[in-house]
N, C-alpha and C positions, 0 to 999 in steps of 0.2 A: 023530820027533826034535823036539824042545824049540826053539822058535826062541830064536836066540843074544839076549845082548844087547848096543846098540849106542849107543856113546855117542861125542856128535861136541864134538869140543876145538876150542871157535868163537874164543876168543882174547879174548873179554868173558864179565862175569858170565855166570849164570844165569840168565835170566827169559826168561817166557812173549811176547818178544820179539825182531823184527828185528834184526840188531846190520851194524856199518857197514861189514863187509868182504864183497863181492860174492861171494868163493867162498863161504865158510862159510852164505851164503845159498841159494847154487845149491844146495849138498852138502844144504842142507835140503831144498829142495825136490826131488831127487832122490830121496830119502828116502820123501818121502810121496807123489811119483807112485805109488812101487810099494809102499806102502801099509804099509810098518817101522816098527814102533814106534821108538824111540828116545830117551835123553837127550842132555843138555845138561851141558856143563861147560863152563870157563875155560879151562883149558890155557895152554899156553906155547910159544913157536916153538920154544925151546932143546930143549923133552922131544918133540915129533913128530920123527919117522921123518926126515924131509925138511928139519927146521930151519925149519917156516913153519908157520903157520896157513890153513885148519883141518884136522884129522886125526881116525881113524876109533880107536877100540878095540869090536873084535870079541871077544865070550867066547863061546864054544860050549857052554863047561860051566865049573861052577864050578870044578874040581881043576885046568884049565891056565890060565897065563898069557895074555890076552887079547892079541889078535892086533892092529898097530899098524899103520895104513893113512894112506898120506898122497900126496897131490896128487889132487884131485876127480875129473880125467880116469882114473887108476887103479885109485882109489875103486870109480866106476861098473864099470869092466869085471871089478874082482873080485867085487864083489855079484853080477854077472850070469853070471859061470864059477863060483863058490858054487854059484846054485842060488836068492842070494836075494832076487834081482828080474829082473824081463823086461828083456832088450832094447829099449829103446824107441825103438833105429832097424836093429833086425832085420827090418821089414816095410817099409823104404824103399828105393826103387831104384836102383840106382845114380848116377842124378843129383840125387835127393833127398839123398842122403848126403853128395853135394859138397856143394850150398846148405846142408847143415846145419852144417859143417866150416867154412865160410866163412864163418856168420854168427860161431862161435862164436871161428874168431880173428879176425874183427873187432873183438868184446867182448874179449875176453881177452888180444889179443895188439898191439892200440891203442887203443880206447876207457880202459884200464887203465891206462895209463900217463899219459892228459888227466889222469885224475880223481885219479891219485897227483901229480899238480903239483897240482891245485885244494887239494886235501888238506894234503899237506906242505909246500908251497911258497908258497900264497899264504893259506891257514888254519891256519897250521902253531899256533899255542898249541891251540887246539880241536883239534886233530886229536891233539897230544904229549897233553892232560891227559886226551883220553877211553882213549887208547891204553895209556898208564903210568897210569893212576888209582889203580892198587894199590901204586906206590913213593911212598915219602915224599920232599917235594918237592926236597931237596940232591941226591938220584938220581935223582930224573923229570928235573930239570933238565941231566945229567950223560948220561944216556941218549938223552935227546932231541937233545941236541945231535949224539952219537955216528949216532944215527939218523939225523937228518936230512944229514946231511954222507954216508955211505952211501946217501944214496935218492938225493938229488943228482947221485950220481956214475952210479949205475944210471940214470935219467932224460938224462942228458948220453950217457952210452954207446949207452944205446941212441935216443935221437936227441930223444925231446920237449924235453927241456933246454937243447937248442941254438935253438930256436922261440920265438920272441917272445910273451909273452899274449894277445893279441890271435888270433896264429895255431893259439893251441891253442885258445882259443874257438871258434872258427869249423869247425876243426877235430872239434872236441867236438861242436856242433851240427849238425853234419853226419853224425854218426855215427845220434845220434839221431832224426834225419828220415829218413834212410832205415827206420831200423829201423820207425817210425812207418807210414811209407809201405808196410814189407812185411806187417806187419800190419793193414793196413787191407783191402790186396790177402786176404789169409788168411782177414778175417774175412767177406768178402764169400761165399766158396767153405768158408764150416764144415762142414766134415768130417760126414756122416750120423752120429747117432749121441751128437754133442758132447752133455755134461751142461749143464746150468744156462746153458744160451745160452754157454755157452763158446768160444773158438777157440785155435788154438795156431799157431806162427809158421809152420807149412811148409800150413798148412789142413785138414790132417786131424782125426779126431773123439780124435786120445790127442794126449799131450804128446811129442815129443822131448829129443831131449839138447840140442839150439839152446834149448827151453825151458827148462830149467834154467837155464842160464847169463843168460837174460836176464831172467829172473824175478829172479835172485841181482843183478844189476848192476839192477833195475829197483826193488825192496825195500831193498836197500842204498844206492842214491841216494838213496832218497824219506827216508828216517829220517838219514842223517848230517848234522850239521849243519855238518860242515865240508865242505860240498858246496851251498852257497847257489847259486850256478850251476848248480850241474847237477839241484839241487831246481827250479830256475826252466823250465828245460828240459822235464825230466818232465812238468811240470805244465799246459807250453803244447799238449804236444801229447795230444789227446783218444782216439787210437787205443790209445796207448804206455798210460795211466792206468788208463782199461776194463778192458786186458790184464790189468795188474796186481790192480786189484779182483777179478775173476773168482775167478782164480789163490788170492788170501788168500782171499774168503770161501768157496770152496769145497776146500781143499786145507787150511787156513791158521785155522780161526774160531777158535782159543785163542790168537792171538797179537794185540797190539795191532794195529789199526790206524792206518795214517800219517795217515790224515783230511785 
């Protein structure tokens, strides 16, 4: 059978580049764990599956309509019930599974909502003109607005918005020193077998699904630039950056580097 083709709607142009939304990152690098070719396109929240960025079209074959895949966590386990990547936490045990689940809504399900204030909230022109760059500006400025007053209200519901700046900093930096700290633990105990002096968050010699997601939140911080905080972050801590370098030039060399 022909392998399908696969193209991932990141929510920015096209180029041979990181861009500043942490899934659409992960969903990359998930991608090239298990070794998929894949393109790149724009897309749109309104046209995926789910109303968000980023999202999957699968074709099998040219005569049917390509198959519309959307939320990263889904993503993954349809690839791997396909047929068209492994498992990469089929070989974990049942405790590893939890620390894998744990790190990743920590990332996902609070670390995600600091860095959507850092973003919209306290960067909000750099975040509205890289976000809308393709409406002309009577509607970037019309949308953004609309935007912003929605992210506001998700941020207040689900509780950062009620947090004072200062408390989300701390908060934030907090997030990322642990994370620092389990990777350091990790890379002490590399996995038999690791390539390229590599390590990965749980210590073994492959990547998990935990790596994904913090490669995608670790590539997407480094490159946004409405993310000067949490750029400052990244870069203090020397376990967290290593991670990262590894990960790009051995997964990663067609794509710019954050430098």
């Amino acid at each position: 059978m022909a392998s399908p083709t696969i193209t991932i709607f990141r929510g920015f142009p096209a180029t041979a580049a990181y861009v500043w939304s942490p899934f659409s990152c992960k969903l990359e690098a998930r991608l090239r764990f298990a070794g998929l070719a894949y393109k790149v396109d724009q897309g749109a929240p309104p046209k995926g599956p789910r109303g968000k960025i980023p999202y999957l079209a699968v074709s099998k074959n040219s005569d049917a309509a390509p198959e519309m895949v959307s939320d990263t966590t889904f993503i993954s386990e349809k690839l791997v019930a396909d047929g068209l990547a492994e498992d990469l936490n089929g070989k974990l045990s049942p405790v590893e599974k939890a620390q894998d689940a744990a790190v990743r809504a920590l990332l996902e399900e609070k670390l995600y909502f600091y860095q959507t204030y850092e973003r919209w909230e306290q960067n909000y022109y750099t975040m509205r003109d890289k976000a809308l760059a393709a409406l002309p500006l009577p509607v970037k400025v019309l949308v953004g607005q609309l935007g912003y007053r929605k992210m506001n209200g998700t941020l207040y519901g689900q509780g950062t918005g009620r947090l004072t700046p200062e408390e989300i900093t701390k908060l934030k930096t907090e997030v990322w020193e642990n994370v620092n700290a389990l990777l350091t633990a990790s890379s002490r105990k590399r996995g038999t077998g690791a390539q390229d002096d590599m390590f990965f968050l749980l210590g073994g010699s492959k990547p998990t699904e935990a790596d994904t997601t913090l490669f995608g939140f670790v590539a997407s911080g480094l490159v946004c630039a409405a993310a000067p905080e949490t750029q400052k972050i990244i870069r203090s801590l020397p376990t967290v950056m290593d991670y990262g370098e590894k990960i790009h030039k051995h997964y990663f060399p067609d794509y710019e580097y954050w430098g």
